[in-house]
Wavefront OBJ file of the C-alpha trace (Angstrom):
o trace
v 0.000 0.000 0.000
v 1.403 3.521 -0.751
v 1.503 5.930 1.719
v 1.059 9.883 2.053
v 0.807 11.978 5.288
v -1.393 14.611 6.048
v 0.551 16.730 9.028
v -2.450 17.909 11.796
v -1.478 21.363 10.711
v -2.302 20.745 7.191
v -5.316 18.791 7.819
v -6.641 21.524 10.030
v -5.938 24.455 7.128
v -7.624 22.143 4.553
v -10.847 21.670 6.167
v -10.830 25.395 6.982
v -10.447 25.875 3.325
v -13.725 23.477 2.652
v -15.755 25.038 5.239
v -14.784 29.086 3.853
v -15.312 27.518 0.235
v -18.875 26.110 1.323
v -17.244 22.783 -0.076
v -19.513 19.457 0.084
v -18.365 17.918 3.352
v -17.751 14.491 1.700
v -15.359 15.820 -1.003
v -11.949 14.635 -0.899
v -8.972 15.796 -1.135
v -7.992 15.177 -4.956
v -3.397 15.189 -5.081
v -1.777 14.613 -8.378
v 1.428 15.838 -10.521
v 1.093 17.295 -13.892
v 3.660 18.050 -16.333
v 5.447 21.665 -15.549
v 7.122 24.271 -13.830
v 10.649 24.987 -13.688
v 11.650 21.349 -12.503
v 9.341 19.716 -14.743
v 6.671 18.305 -12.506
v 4.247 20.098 -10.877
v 1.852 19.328 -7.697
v -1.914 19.740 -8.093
v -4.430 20.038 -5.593
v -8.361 20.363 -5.189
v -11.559 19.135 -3.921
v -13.289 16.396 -5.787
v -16.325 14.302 -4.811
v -15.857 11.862 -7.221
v -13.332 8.909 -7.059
v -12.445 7.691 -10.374
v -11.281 4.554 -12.135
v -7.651 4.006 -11.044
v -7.813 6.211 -7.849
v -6.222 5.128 -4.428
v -8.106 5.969 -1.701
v -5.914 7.326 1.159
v -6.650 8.590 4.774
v -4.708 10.402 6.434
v -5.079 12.655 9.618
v -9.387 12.697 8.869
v -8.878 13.866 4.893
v -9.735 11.919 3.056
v -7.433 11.616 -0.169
v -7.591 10.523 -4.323
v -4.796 9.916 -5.950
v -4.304 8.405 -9.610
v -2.326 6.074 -10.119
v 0.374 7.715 -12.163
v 0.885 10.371 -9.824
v 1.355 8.296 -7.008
v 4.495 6.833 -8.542
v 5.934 10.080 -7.845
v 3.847 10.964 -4.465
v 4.327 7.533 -2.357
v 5.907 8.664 0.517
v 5.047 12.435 0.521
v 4.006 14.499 3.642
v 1.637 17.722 2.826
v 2.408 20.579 5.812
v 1.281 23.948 5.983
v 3.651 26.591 7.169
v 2.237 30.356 8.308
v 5.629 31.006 9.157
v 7.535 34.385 8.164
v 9.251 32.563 5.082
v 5.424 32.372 3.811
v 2.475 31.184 4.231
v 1.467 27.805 1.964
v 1.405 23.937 1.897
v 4.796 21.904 1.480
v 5.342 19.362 -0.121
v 8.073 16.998 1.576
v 8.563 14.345 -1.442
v 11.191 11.483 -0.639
v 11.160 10.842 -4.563
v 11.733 14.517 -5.610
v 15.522 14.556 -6.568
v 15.817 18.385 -7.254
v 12.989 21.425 -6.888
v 12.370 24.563 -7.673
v 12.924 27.707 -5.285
v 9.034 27.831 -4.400
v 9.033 24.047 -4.078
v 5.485 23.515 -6.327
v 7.479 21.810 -9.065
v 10.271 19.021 -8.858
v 12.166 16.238 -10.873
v 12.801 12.732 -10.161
l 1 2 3 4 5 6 7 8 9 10 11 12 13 14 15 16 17 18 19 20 21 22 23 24 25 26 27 28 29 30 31 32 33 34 35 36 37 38 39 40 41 42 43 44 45 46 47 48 49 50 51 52 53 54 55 56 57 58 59 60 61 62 63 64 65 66 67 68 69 70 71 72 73 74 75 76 77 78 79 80 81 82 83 84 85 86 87 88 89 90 91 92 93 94 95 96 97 98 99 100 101 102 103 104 105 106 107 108 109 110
């Protein structure tokens, strides 16, 4: 089974972000990695109430997560935080499989 970590902090900022959004309480959590950005892969993130054909079904921390199964090649392993800290505020993306990233970290290459 693959595995990705929701950090409490993170957890806590997303479901903020459903409940100011007036998302549907059952949507998930929809993570993935599309081709761009300076590194060449980028992360994607948003709310989806509809698990597809291929998806992994992941829980993590209460969130509930879908992931497809190409882009959790590249995300097995990852921890999502969220940081309101003076360098920014913003998840992170802490990717054991991301051998180089960009200065922002939202894109990478493996």
């Amino acid at each position: 089974m693959s595995d990705i970590t929701i950090t409490p902090k993170a957890a806590d900022q997303i479901n903020r972000i459903k409940t100011e959004s007036e998302v549907i309480a059952s949507s998930a959590l929809r993570i993935g990695v599309k081709g761009g950005g300076c590194s060449g892969l980028m992360y994607t993130m948003n709310f989806d109430s509809d698990k597809r054909e291929g998806d992994s079904v992941i829980e993590s921390n209460g969130i509930t997560l879908f992931v497809d199964g190409k882009s959790l090649f590249y995300l097995d392993g990852l921890v999502l935080d969220f940081s309101d800290g003076l360098n920014g505020k913003g998840f992170m993306f802490q990717n054991p499989n991301a051998t180089k990233k960009c200065g922002c970290g939202e894109s990478f290459s493996v």
